[in-house]
C-alpha positions, 0 to 999 in steps of 0.5 A: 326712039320707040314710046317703050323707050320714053316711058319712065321705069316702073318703081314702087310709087306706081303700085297700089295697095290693098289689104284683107284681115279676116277672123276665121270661123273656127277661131270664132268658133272657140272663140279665140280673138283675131290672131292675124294682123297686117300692116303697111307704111311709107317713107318717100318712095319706100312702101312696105307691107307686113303680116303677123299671124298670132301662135293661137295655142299656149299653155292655158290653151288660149292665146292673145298673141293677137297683141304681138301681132298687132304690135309686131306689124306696125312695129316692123313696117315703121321702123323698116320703111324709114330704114330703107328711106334712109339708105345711101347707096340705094343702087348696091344696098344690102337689105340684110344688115338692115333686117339684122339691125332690125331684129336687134332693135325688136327683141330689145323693145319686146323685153323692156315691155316685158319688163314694163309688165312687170315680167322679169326672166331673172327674178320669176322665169315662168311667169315671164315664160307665161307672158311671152308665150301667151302674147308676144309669139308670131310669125311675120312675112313682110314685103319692101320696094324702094326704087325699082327693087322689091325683097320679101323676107319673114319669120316662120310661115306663111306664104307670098306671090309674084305675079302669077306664081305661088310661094309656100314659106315652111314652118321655123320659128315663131319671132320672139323665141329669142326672148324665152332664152339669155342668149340673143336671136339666132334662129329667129333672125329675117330670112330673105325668100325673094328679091327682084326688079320692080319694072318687071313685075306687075303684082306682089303678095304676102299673106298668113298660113290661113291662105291654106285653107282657101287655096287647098283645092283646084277650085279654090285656087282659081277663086283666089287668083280669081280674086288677085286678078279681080278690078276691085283688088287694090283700089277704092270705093265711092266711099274712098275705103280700100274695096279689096275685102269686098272682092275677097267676100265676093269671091272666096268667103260667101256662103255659097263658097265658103273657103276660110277656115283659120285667121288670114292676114293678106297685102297686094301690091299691084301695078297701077297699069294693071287695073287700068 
């Protein structure tokens, strides 16, 4: 029997890690908050990864939908990561129910903190109106392995890779729209855009629609694989941080080759063999 043969399959513990949120300089510029956020978590062998990119514009022209994203960030990995932990029948699971029941779970949270706020649909419905739009709208893309197996889904747009091919998610909904009406979510519910086997994949990411601007020239293309291949991406420094913003400085946001324009949200799985 051949080493190949020996070597045990590849699963979601052998895959590092590496997050960059970066506030881009038009946002400063008008001086709006960070309206990206990322998050990740794991539960046993389950690790997921998620991005919320905050809808920037509301009604009094300024947003701070950067709460919602933060919030729906941690709140999505968490409760996904320890969903998935649980899960039976791991061999023939549907991820599906469990973003459904996720979803479930999210929009009831979202309300009673509106109603914690003091905001209530019945009783004064524009203010209500006014507290969702300016703070709970956001988009999500999220990525889970568990075993050998890996789904990415989301919310609204945004983009996502494996190994070495590029995924652009159109534009349909900000998560939470749900919470302008009486009805339940419909259109907001998790949409699955891949899944696969782990043990042929080497790398997997997930970023915000500020990815756009970076990646909207040959040039820019090739900085941003570039920086996906880079030996930082993915691991940490002497200081024992996580290097991987230093590669993306290094690579696409210095002032020889500024690329970023809006906010951008990025999280890279990659196969621990590949940086050895």
């Amino acid at each position: 029997m051949n080493a190949s043969a020996n070597r045990k399959a590849q699963g979601a513990e052998d895959f590092a890690i590496g997050t960059v949120v970066r506030q881009g300089p038009l946002h400063h510029k008008l001086g709006f908050g960070l309206q990206d956020a990322c998050w990740h978590a794991t539960a046993g062998d389950v690790r997921v990864a998620v991005v919320c990119d905050g809808c920037s514009t509301a009604g009094n022209g300024y947003s701070h939908n950067l709460v919602g994203a933060r919030l729906g960030a941690e709140l999505i990995a968490n409760e996904l990561a320890r969903a998935l932990a649980d899960a039976v029948d791991r061999d023939r699971l549907d991820i599906q129910p469990i973003l459904a029941s996720l979803r479930r779970q999210l929009h009831e949270r979202f309300r009673k903190l509106c109603n914690g706020m003091g905001f209530s649909l019945r009783r004064d419905r524009e203010r209500y109106h006014a507290f969702v739009l300016d703070t709970l709208m956001f988009t999500v893309v999220g990525c889970a392995l568990l075993g050998s197996r890996y789904w990415i889904f989301g919310v609204g747009d945004g983009y996502y890779g494996i190994d070495d091919k590029l995924h652009a998610v159109p534009a349909a909904a900000y998560l939470n729209e749900s919470l302008l009406r009486w009805r339940q979510p419909d259109r907001e519910q998790f949409r699955i855009y891949a899944a696969g086997a782990l043990p042929r994949t080497s790398r997997i990411w997930i970023a915000s629609d500020g990815l756009a601007h970076v990646i909207n020239s040959d040039d820019g293309r090739r900085r941003f694989d570039g920086f996906l291949d880079d030996e930082q991406t993915c691991t940490l420094n002497r200081l024992g941080e996580d290097a991987t913003l230093q590669a993306f400085r290094r690579r696409l946001d210095n002032a020889r080759f500024p690329r970023l324009v809006d906010d951008l949200a990025i999280v890279i799985f990659k196969s621990n063999s590949t940086n050895n």
